[in-house]
C-alpha positions in Angstrom: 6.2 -51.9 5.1 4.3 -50.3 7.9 1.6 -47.6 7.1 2.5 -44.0 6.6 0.3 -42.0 9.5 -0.1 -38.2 8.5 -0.7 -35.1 10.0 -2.6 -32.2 8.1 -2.3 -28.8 9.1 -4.9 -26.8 7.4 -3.2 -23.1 7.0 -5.5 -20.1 6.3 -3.6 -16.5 7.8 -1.3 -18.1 9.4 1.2 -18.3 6.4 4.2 -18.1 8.1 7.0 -20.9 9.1 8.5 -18.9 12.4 6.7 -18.1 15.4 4.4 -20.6 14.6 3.1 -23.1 17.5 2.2 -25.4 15.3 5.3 -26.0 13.5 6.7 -25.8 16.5 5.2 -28.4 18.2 5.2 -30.6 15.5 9.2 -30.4 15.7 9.3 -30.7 19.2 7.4 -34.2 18.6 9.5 -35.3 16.3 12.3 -35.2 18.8 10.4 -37.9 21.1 11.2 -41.7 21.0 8.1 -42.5 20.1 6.4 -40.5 17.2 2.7 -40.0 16.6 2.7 -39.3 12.9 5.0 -40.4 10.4 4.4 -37.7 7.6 3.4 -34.0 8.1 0.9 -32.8 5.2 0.6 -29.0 5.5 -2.3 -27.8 3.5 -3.3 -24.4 1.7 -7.2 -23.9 0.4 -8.2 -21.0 -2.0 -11.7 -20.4 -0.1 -14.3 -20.7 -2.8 -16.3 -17.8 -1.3 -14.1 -15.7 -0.8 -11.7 -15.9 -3.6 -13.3 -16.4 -7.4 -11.8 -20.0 -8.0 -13.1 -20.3 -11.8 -9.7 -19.5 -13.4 -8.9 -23.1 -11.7 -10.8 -24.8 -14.0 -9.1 -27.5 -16.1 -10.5 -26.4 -19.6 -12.9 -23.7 -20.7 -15.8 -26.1 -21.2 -15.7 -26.7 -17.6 -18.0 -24.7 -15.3 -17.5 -24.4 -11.6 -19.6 -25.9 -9.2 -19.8 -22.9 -6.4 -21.4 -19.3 -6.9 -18.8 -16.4 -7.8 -16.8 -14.9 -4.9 -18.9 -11.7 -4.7 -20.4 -9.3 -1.8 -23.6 -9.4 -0.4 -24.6 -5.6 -0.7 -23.1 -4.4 -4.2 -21.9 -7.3 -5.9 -17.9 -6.9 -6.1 -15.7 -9.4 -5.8 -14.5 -10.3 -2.7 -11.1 -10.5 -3.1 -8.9 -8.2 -6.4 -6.2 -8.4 -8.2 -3.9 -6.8 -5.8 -4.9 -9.0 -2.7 -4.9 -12.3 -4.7 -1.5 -11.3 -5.7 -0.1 -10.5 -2.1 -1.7 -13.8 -0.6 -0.3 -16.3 -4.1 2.8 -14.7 -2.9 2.6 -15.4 0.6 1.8 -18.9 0.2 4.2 -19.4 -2.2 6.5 -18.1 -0.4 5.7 -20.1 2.8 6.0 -23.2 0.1 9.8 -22.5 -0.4 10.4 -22.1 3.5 8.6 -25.8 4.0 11.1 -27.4 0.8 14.1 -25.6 2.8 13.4 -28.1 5.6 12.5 -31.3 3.2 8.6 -31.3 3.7 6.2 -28.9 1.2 3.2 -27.2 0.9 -0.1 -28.9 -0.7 -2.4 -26.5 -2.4 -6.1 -26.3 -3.2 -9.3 -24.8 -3.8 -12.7 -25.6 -2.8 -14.8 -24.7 0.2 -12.1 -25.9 3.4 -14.8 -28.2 4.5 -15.4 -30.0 1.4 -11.7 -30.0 0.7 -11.0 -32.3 4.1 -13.6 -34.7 3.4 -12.2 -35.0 0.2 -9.1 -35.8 1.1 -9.9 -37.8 4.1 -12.3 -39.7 1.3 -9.0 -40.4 -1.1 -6.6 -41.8 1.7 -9.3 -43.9 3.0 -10.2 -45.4 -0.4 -6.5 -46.5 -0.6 -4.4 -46.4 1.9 -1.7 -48.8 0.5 -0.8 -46.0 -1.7 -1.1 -42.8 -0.1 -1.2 -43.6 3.5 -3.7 -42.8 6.3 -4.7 -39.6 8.0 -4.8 -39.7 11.6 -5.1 -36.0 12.7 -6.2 -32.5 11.1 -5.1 -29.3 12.9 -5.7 -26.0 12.6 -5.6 -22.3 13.7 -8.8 -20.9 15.4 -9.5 -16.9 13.8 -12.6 -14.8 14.3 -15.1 -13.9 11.8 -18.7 -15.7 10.9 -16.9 -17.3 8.1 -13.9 -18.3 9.4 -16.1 -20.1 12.6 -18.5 -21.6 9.7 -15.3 -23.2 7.8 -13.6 -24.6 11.7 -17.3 -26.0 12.2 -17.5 -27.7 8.8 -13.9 -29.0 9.6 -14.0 -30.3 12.8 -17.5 -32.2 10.9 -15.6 -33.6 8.4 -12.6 -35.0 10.2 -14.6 -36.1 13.5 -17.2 -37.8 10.9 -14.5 -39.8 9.5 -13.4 -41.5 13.2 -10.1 -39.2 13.3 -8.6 -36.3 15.6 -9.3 -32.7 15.3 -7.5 -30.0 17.1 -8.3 -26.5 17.0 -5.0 -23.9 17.8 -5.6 -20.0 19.2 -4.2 -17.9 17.1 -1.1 -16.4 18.4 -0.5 -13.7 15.8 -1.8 -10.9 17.7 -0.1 -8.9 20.2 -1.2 -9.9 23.7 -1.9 -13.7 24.3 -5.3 -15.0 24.5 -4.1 -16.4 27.9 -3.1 -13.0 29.3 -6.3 -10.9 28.6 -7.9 -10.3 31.9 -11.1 -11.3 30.8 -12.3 -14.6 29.8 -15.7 -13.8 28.4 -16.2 -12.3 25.1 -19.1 -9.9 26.6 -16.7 -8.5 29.0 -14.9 -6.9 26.6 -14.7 -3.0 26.9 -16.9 -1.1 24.0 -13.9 1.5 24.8 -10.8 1.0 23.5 -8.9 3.2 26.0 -10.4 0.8 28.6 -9.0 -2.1 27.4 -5.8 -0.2 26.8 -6.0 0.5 30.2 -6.3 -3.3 31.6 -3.3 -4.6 29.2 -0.5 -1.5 29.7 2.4 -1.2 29.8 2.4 -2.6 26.4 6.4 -3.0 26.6 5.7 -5.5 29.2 2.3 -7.4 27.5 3.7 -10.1 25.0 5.1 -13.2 25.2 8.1 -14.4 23.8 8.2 -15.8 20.0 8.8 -19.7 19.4 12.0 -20.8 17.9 12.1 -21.6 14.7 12.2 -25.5 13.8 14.8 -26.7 12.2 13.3 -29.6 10.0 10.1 -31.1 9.8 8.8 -34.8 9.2 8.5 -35.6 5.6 5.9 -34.9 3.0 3.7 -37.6 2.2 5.3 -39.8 -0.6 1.9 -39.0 -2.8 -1.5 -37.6 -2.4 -4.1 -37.4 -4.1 -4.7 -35.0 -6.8 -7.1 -32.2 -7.1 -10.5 -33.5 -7.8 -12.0 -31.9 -11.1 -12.9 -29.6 -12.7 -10.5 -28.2 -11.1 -6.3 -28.2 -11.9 -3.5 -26.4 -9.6 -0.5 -24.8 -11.4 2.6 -26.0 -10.5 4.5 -22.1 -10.3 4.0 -18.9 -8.8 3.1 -17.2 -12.2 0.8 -20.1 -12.9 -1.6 -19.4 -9.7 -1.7 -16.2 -10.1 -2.8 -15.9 -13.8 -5.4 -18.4 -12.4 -6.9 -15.9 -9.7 -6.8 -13.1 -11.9 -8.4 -14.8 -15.1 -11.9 -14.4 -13.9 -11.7 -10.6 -12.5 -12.6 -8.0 -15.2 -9.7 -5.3 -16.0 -11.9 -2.7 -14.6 -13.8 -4.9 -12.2 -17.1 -4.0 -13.4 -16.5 -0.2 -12.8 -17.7 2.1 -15.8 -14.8 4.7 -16.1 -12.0 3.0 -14.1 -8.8 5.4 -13.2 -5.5 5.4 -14.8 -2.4 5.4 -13.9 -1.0 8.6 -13.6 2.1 10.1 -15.1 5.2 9.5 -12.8 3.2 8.0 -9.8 4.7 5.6 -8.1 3.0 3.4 -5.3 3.5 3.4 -1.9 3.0 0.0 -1.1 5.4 -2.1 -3.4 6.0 -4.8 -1.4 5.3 -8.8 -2.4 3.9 -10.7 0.2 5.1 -13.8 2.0 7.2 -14.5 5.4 11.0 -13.6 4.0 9.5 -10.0 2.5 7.6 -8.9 5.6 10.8 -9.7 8.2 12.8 -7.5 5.6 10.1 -4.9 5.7 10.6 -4.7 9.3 14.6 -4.3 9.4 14.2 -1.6 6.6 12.0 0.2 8.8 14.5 -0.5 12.2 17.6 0.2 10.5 16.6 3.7 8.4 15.2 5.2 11.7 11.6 4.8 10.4 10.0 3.3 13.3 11.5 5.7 15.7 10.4 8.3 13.4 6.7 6.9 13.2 4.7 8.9 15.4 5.7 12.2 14.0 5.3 10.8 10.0 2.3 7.8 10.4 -0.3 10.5 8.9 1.3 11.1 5.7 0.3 10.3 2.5 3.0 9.7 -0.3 6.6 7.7 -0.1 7.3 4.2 1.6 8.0 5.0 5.0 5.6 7.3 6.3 3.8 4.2 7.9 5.0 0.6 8.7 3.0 -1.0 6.6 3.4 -4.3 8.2 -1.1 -4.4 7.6 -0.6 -6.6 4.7 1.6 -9.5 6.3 0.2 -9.2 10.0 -3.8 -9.6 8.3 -2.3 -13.3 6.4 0.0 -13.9 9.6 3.1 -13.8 7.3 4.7 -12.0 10.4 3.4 -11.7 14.0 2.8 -8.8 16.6 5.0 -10.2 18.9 7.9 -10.5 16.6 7.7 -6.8 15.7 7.7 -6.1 19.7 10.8 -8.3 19.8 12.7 -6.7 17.0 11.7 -3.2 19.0 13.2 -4.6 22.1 16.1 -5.8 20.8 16.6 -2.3 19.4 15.8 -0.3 21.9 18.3 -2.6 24.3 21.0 -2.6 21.5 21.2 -6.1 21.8 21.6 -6.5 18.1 23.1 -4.9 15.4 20.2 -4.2 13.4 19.6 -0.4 13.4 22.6 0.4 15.2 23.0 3.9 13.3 19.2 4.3 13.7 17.9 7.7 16.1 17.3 5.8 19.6 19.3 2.8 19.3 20.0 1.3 22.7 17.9 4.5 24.5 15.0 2.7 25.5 11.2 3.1 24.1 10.9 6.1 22.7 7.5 8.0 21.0 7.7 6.0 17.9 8.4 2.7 19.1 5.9 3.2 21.7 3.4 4.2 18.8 4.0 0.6 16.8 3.1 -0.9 20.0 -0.4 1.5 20.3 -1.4 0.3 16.7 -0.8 -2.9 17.2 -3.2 -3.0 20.2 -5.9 -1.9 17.6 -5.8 -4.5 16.1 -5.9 -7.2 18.9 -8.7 -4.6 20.4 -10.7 -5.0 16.7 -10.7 -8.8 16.5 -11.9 -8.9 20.1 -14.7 -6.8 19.2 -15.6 -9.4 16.3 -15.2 -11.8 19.4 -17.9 -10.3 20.9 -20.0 -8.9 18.5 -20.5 -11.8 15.6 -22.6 -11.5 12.9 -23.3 -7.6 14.1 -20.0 -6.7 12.6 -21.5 -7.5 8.9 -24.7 -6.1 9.8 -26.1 -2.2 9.0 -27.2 -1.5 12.5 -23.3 -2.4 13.4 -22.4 -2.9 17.0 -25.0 -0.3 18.3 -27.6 -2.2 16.9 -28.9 1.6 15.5 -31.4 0.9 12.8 -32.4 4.5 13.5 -30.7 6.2 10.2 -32.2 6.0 6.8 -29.6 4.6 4.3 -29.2 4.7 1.1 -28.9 1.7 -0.3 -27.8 0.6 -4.3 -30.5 -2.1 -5.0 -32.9 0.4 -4.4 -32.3 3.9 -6.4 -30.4 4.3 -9.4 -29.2 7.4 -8.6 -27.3 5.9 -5.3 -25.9 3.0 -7.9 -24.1 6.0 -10.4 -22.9 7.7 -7.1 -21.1 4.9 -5.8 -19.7 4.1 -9.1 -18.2 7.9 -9.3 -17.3 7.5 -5.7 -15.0 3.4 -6.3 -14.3 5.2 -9.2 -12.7 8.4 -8.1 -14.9 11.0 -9.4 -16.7 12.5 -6.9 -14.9 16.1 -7.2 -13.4 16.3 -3.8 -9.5 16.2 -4.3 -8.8 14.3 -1.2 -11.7 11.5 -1.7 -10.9 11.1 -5.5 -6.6 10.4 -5.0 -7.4 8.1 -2.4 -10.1 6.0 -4.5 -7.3 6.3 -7.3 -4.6 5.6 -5.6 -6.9 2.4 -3.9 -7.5 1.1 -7.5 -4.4 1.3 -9.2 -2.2 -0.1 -6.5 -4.1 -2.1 -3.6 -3.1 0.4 -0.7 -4.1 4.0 0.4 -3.5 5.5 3.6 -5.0 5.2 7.2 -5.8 9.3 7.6 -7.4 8.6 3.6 -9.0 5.6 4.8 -11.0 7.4 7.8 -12.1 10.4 5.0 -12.8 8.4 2.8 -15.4 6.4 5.4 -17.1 9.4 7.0 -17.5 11.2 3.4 -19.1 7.9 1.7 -21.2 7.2 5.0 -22.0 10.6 6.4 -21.8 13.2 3.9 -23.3 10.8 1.0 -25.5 9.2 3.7 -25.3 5.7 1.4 -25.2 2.5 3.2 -21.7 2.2 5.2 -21.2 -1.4 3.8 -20.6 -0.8 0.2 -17.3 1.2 1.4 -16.6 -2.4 3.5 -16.8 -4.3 0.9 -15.0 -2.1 -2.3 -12.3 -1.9 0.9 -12.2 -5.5 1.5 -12.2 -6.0 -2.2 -9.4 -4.2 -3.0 -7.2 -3.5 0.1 -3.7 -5.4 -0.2 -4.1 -5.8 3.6 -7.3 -6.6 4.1 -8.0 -7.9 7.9 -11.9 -8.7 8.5 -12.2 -7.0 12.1 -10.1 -4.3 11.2 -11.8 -2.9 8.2 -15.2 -3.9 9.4 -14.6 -2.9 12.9 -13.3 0.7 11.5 -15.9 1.4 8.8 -18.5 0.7 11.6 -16.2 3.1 14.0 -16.0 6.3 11.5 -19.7 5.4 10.3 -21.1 6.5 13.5 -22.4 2.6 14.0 -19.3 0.9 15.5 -18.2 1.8 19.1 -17.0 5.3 18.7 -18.4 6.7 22.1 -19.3 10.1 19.8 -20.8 8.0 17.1 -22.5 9.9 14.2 -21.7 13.3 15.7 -18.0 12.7 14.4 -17.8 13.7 10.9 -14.6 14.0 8.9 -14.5 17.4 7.1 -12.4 16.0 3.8 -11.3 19.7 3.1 -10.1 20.6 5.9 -8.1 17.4 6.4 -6.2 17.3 2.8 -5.3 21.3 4.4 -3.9 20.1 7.0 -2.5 16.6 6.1 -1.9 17.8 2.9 -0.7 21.4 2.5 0.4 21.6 -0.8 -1.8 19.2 -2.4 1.2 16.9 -3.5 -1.1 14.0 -2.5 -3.7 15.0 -4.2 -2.0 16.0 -7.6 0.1 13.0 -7.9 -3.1 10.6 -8.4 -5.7 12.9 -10.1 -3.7 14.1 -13.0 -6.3 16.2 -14.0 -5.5 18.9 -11.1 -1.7 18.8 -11.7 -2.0 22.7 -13.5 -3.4 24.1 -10.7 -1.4 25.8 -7.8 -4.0 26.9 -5.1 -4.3 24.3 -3.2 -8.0 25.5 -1.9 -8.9 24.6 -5.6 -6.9 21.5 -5.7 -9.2 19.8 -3.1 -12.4 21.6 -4.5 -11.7 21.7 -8.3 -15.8 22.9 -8.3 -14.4 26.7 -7.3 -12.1 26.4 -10.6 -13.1 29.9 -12.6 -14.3 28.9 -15.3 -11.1 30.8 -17.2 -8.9 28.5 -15.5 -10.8 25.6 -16.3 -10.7 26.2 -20.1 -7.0 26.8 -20.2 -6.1 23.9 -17.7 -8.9 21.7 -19.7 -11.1 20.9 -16.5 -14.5 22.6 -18.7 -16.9 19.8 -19.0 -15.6 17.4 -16.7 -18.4 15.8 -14.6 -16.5 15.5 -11.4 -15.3 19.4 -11.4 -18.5 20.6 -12.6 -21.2 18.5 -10.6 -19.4 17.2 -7.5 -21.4 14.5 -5.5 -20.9 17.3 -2.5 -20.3 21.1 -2.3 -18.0 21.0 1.0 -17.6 24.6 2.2 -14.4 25.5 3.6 -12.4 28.2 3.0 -8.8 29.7 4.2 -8.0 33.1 4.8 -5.3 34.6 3.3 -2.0 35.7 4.5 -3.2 34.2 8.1 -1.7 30.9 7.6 -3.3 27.6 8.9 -5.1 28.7 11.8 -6.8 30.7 9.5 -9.1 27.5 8.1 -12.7 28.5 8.3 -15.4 25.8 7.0 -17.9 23.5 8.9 -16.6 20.7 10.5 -13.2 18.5 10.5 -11.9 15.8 12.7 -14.3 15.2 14.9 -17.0 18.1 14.6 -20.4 18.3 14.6 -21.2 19.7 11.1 -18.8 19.5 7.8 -22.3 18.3 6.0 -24.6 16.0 7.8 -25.1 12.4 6.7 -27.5 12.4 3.4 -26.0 15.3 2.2 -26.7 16.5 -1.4 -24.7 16.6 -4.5 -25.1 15.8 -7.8 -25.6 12.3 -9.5 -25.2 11.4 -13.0 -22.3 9.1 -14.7 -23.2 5.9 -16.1 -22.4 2.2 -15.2 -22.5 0.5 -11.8 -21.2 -3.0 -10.9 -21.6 -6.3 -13.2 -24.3 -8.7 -12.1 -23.4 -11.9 -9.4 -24.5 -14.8 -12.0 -23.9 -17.4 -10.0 -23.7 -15.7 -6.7 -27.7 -15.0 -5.6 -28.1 -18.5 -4.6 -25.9 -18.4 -2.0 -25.8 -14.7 -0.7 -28.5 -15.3 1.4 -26.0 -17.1 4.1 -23.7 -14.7 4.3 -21.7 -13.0 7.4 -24.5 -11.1 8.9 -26.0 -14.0 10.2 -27.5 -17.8 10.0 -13.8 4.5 19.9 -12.7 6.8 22.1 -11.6 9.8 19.8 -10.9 10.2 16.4 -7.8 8.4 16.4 -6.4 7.5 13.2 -5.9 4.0 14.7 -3.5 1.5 12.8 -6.6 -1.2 13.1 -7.4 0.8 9.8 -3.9 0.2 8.3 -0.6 -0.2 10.2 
């Protein structure tokens, strides 16, 4: 019996089954005569650093060999509940698509380096019986780590006499091949410049791949896990296993709770099937014709795609949303048919979904160019001119940014979002851009922490998008205005938020109070009202981390607001502002993390757009 010959595809955010050039090349092959490979091993790997592995291990005696999954500036782990939750789901989900066609998805953790050698260790050692790899492929992404993990890769498998091939990654909206510009150093620090160079966006990407219809088959055995690790064999299982090691409150002292009849705006499990359903909802109830007049709210499902979470793991790609917009805006389908717009063309909200979707390809080209500056406090600018503050170095800093992760800080808009961040994984992009300038230029504290609490919690976390942002609104990033753009948080939940629904529906606390003025500044409370709506005492109300004045005039509606600063002005509090400190707690230590921290990611725009490179 002639020896099998296996392909392994190494998948990372590329979880998806259509639209997917590999997958579609390896069905295309399988059409020819003569075949390279005779099985197909797709392969899933749990990064070690940047997803806590330990509730992998096979018994609790065990202890795991790599450092915990934490952040280099304040410690938090790298990757919550909520986001371990949406990528088990994606994967698994991928999983069922790969049975559907007679192959499967093999799953692991471990750092992706080690993992190949590994494996290319145990089919070597007996080949008889499992077969022998003759080629590992994979999908090229941008990011310090993600280049480390192609590197150690490409190492292994080259090291071992076999073929490596490294894909682009064709998730994004414009092709790699069709960017005018083949240097990374070329690209535009201005986003309407490189707008400029790809438009008209209608036009800009390419077509999707067919879907393949079957696959080769899945090796007839491979090797197991190697301990101390074991893999569950469900859904359920794999996720209990992620979530084992993360603490309830994730280290936090006085983590928020769930508010009385709040409901999430971002209930959605991830995976492929989910996110192409999330896209027909949003086609057939109007929503995406509607999205530039509703993409700044704040509360419900559909004030914003929020495709984020399935485009950052690849679940769905940039071009496939385009398509669905073409077909309708063409009417070539039936899908949205009773929709606003169908069969009229591009209109303002299609032509919107296109905009945001440039943002993205526009922030992962910047971590193109940029590297290791992306991770690092200077940021793009390379502006090591401001004095942070920074938590390993003042206490009083440390119990700030716990009331700030927390959602204490006593500014209504700040605190619901931070809530709202916690409790369900997702808050939205006009919060997002507050909540940046207020931690980085009214608190003055050390941009990075926000990162990282972001990248730690966010269900759709994408590593050039929330880096690239929080650089952006933290006056370090390429934001032509830099630090003279401050969000005024007042001001914005006055305008975004009128009636402080948004604010009331995640702090509880403020729900007895009808002025809104109060509502995002519970501080000007008298203190009559405080004792009869029970606000007295409370840290937050009475010793906010900052005293933002703004005020509105009454009876003279809202071009009435008076206060310093707001989108884009030059005052609203400059950075190091004051405010009070107090509140206990802080993060829980990194144990087995300090080895390791040391090789991290920071090394071995045009207005104030609120750009869906934040959140889509």
């Amino acid at each position: 019996m002639a020896r099998s010959r296996i392909l392994v595809y190494l998948l990372r955010r590329d979880l998806r089954f259509a639209d997917n050039p590999i997958f579609s090349e390896v069905f295309k092959t399988q059409q020819q005569s003569q075949q390279p490979y005779t099985h197909f091993l797709p392969l899933y790997v749990f990064p070690a650093q940047q997803v806590e592995v330990s509730g992998f291990l096979a018994s609790e005696s065990d202890r795991s060999p790599f450092p915990e999954s934490r952040s280099d500036v304040a410690g938090f782990w790298r990757c919550g509940p909520h986001r371990t939750k949406f990528l088990a789901e994606s994967v698994w989900d991928l999983k069922s698509s790969l049975e559907d066609v007679g192959n499967g998805l093999h799953i692991r953790v471990g750092m992706v380096g080690q993992v190949i050698q590994e494996l290319l260790e145990a089919f070597h050692d007996d080949p008889g019986k499992h077969g022998e790899i003759i080629s590992v492929w994979m999908t090229g992404e941008e990011g310090v780590e993600e280049k480390r993990e192609e590197d150690s890769v490409r190492s292994a498998v080259e090291s071992a006499g076999k073929d490596f091939r490294l894909w682009a990654d064709e998730k994004y909206f414009i092709d790699d091949r069709d960017i005018p510009y083949h240097r990374p150093i070329d690209l535009p620090d201005v986003f309407t410049s490189f707008r400029n160079q790809v438009e008209p966006l209608r036009e800009a990407p390419r077509k999707t791949l067919p879907t393949p219809k079957q696959l080769p088959p899945f090796p007839l055995t491979i090797p197991k896990q190697p301990g101390p690790f074991a893999i569950p064999h469900s859904l359920g299982g794999i996720i209990s296993c992620l979530d084992k090691p993360l603490q309830s409150d994730l280290g936090i002292s006085h983590p928020p709770k769930w508010p009385n009849g709040a409901k999430s705006a971002h209930p959605f499990c991830g995976g492929e099937t989910s996110g192409h359903e999330r896209i027909k909802h949003l086609i057939d109830s109007g929503s995406m014709s509607n999205y530039k007049d509703t993409r700044n709210g704040m509360l419900g499902l559909d004030f914003s795609t929020k495709l984020s979470a399935w485009l950052a793991l690849g679940c769905i790609t940039s071009r496939q949303i385009h398509e669905y917009l073409v077909n309708f805006e063409t009417g070539k389908t039936e899908l949205g048919k009773g929709a606003r717009g169908y069969g009229r063309g591009e209109n303002k909200g299609t032509a919107a979904v296109r905009f945001e979707l440039l943002w993205r390809d526009y922030m992962r080209l910047c971590t193109r160019k940029f590297g290791p500056r992306l991770f690092r406090i200077e940021g793009f600018r390379n502006d090591a001119s401001y004095p942070w503050k920074h938590p390993s170095k003042d206490r009083d800093v440390q119990q700030k940014i716990d009331r700030f992760i927390s959602g204490t800080t006593g500014t209504g808009l700040i605190d619901a979002s931070m809530r709202e961040l916690f409790l369900t994984g997702y808050t939205s992009n006009r919060a997002r851009q507050n909540v940046a300038s207020f931690l980085a230029k009214h608190l003055g504290i050390d941009w990075r922490v926000g990162a990282e609490w972001y990248e730690s919690q966010l269900v759709d976390y994408d590593v050039s998008s929330n880096w690239g942002n929080w650089q952006y609104t933290s006056g370090v990033g390429n934001d032509p205005r830099g630090e003279a753009r401050v969000f005024n948080p007042v001001k914005q939940a006055h305008d975004y938020d009128p009636q402080g629904e948004y604010v009331k529906n995640w702090v509880e606390e403020l729900r007895p109070l009808d002025d809104p003025q109060v509502v995002f500044q519970a501080w000007k409370v008298p203190e009559d009202k405080k004792r009869e709506v029970g606000l007295q005492g409370l840290q937050w109300v009475e010793d906010p981390l900052k005293r933002i004045q703004f005020n509105v005039g009454r009876g003279r509606g809202r071009g009435a607001i008076r206060g310093n600063g707001g989108k884009g002005g030059k005052a609203g509090g400059s950075r190091g502002g004051g405010g009070g400190g107090g509140g206990g707690g802080g993060f829980q230590g990194r144990a087995r993390e300090e080895k390791i921290r040391g090789r991290g990611r920071m090394g071995h725009m045009d207005k104030a757009h609120a750009n869906g490179a934040f959140s889509t």
